[in-house]
C-alpha positions in Angstrom: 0.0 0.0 0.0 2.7 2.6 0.6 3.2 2.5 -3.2 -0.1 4.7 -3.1 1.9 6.9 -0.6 4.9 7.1 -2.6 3.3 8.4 -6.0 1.3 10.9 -4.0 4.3 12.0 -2.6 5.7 12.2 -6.2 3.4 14.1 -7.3 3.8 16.5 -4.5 6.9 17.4 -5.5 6.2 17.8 -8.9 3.3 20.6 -8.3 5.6 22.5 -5.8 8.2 22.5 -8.6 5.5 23.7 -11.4 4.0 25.9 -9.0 7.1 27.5 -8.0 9.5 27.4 -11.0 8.2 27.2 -14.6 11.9 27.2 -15.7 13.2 24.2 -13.6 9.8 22.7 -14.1 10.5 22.9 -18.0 14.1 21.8 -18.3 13.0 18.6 -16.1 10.8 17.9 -18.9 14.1 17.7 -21.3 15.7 15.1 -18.8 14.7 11.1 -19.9 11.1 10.2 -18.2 13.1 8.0 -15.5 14.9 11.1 -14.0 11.8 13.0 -13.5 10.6 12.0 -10.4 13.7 12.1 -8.6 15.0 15.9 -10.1 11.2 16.5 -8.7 12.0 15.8 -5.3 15.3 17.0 -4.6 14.0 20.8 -6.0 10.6 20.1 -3.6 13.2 19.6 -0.7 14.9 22.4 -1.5 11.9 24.8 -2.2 10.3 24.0 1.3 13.5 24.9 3.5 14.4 28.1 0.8 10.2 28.6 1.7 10.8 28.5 5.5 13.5 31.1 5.8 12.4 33.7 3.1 8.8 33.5 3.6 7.4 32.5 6.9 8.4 36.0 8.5 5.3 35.6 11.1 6.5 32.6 12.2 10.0 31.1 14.2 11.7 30.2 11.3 15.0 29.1 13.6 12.0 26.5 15.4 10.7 25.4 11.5 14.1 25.0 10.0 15.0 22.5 13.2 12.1 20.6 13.0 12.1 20.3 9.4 16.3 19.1 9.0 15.0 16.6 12.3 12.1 15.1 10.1 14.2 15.2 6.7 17.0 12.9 8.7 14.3 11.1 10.2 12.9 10.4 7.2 15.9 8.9 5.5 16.9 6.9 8.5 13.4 5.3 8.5 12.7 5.3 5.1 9.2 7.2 5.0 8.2 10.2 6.6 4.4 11.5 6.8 5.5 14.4 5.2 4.7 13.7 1.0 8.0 15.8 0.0 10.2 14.5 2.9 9.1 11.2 2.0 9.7 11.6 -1.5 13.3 13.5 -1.3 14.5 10.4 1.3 13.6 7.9 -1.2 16.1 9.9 -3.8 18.9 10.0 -1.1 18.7 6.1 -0.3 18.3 5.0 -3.9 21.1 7.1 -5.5 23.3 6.7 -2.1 23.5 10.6 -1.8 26.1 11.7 0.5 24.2 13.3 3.8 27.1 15.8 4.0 25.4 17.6 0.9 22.5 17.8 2.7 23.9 19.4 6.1 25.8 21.9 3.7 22.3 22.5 2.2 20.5 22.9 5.6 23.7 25.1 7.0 23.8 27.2 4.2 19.5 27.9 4.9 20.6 28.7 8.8 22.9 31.2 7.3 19.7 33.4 5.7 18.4 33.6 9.3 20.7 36.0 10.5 22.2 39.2 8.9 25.1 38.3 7.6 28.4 40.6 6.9 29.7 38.1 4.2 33.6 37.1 3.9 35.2 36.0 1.0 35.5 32.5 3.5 31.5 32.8 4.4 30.7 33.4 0.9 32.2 30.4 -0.7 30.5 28.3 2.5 27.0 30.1 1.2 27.7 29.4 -2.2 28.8 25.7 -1.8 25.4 24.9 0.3 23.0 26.8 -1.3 23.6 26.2 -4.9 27.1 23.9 -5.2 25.9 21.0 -3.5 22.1 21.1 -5.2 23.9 20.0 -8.0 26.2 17.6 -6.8 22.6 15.9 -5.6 21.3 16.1 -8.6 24.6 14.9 -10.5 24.1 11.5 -8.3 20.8 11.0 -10.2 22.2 11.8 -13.5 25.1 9.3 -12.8 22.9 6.8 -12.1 25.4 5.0 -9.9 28.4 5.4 -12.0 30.9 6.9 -9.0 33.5 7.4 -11.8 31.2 9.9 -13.9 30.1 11.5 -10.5 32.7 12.5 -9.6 35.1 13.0 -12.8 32.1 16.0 -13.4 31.7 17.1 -9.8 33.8 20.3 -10.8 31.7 21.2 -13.6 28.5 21.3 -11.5 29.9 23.0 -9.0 30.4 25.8 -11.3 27.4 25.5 -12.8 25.8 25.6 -9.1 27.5 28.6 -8.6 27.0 30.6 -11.9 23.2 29.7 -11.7 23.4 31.2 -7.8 25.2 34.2 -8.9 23.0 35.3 -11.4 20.0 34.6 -9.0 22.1 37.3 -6.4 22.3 39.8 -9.4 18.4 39.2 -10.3 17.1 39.5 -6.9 20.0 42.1 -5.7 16.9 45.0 -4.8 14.8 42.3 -3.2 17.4 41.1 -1.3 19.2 44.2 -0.1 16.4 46.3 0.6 13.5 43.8 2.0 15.6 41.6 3.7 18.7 43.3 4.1 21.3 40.8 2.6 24.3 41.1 0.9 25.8 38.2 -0.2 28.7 39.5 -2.5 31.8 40.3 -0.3 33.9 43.7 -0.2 30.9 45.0 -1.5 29.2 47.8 -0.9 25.7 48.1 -2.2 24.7 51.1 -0.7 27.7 52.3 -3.4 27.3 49.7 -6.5 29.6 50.3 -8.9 29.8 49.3 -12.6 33.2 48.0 -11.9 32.0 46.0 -9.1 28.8 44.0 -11.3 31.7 43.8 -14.1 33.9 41.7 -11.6 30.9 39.3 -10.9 30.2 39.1 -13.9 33.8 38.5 -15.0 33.9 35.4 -12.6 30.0 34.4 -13.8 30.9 34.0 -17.4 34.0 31.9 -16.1 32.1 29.4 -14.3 29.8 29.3 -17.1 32.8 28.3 -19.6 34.0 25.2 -17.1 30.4 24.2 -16.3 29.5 24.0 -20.4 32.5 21.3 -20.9 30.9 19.3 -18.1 27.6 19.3 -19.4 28.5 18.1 -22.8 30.3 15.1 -21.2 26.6 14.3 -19.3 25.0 10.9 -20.2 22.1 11.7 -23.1 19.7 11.0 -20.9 20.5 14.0 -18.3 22.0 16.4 -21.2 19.5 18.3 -23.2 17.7 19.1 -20.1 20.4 20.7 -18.4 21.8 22.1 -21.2 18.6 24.0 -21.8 18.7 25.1 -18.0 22.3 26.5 -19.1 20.8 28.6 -22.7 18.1 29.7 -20.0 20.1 31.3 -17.6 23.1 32.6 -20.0 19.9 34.4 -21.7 18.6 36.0 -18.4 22.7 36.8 -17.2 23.0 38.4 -20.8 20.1 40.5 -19.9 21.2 42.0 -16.9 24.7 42.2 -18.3 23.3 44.9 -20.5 21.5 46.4 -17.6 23.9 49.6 -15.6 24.3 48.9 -11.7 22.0 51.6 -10.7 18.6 49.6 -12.4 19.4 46.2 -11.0 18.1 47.5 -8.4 14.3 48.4 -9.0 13.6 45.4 -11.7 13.3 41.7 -11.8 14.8 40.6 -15.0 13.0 37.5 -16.6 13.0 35.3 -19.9 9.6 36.2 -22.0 7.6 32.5 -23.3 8.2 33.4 -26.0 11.5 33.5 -25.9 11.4 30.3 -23.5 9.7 28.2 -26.3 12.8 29.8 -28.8 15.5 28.3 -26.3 13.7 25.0 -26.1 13.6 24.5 -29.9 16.8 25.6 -30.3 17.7 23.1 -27.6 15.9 20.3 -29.5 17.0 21.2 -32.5 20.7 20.8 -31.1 20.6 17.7 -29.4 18.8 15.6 -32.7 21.9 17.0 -34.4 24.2 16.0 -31.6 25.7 19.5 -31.3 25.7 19.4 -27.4 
């Protein structure tokens, strides 16, 4: 009977993903039918503890955040949790052997965004590494489908790609962040006083990840390629978008990728891999 459970707990995690990310949601849909569920659940995971410390601002998030890393190591440990996206996300972590240590990095990385933060070029590579490195290392398990070798031959590459997405995400949600929550995440930065020269330097380092993540993603297994790949022409198109944006008007808008020009990528994309050009 807990098969029942276990494709309603499936399904869970595939409505928070479409519910909270039409991008993700679509470059899922690019990955081989098999890898679906499982991408599902490690991005449901991640939304609910990103949920808890951005958006629960009436309630103890520091109490939530507890409770919930107690159940999601629970969970694992026992195999099922009454909780459909904890039970879904622990079924990921035993089947593909994920290491727990990605998941504390995760969790540690969340604790970070209870507290203002004055971020060191040290605390910044510890935020970057557990809310966006690791993410990917989860989902790289998936995508290795047990081959150790290919894990962790493309571990580097993910990373960067990890980072470049979370960059980009800081440089998007830069007004949101600095003057609603009062974060800064970018260190020996002022952004009471941002500079052109300072969003060129990120940027610099953004389009270098971006290079060392690409060679990584062409060496992905067919089934896992075209859908990150598209997640790669998605976000180069949103970074390329700010990129032409000045440093002043980051700051009052939300840059996003148009359908229309979603449904361009994703032909493009298509078009690519039947020709084997990824």
């Amino acid at each position: 009977m807990k098969d029942k459970f276990d494709r309603l707990s499936a399904e869970f995690s595939r409505i928070t993903t479409v519910r909270y990310s039409t991008s993700f949601s679509l470059g899922i849909r690019f990955l081989d039918k098999r890898l679906h569920d499982p991408i599902y659940a490690i991005y449901g995971f991640v939304r609910l503890a990103d949920e808890i410390v951005d958006s629960f601002h009436d309630y103890n998030k520091t109490y939530l955040l507890e409770a919930f890393k107690k159940d999601c190591f629970e969970a694992i440990e026992n195999g099922i949790s009454m909780n459909p996206i904890l039970n879904s996300f622990q079924q990921v972590v035993r089947e593909y052997n994920i290491d727990h240590q990605l998941i504390h990095a995760f969790l540690k990385s969340m604790e970070m965004d209870l507290e203002i933060q004055t971020y060191s070029e040290e605390k910044y590579q510890e935020y970057i590494l557990g809310s966006a490195q690791v993410i990917g290392l989860m989902c790289l398990y998936v995508f290795a489908e047990g081959n150790l070798n290919l894990y962790y031959q493309l571990m580097p590459s993910a990373m960067k790609l990890g980072s470049a997405f979370q960059k980009i995400n800081f440089l998007r949600d830069i007004g949101a962040d600095y003057l609603c929550l009062n974060r800064s995440y970018f260190p020996d930065v002022d952004l009471g006083n941002f500079t052109e020269a300072d969003k060129r330097k990120i940027e610099k380092n953004i389009e270098e990840e971006f290079d060392e993540a690409l060679a990584g993603i062409k060496k992905l297994p067919y089934s896992s390629r075209c859908g990150v790949f598209l997640a790669y022409q998605y976000y180069r198109q949103l970074f390329e978008k700010i990129k032409m944006a000045n440093a002043c008007s980051i700051f009052s808008k939300r840059f996003r990728i148009s359908n229309a020009r979603k449904i361009a990528l994703m032909c493009g994309v298509l078009l690519k891999n039947q020709m084997h050009l990824i």
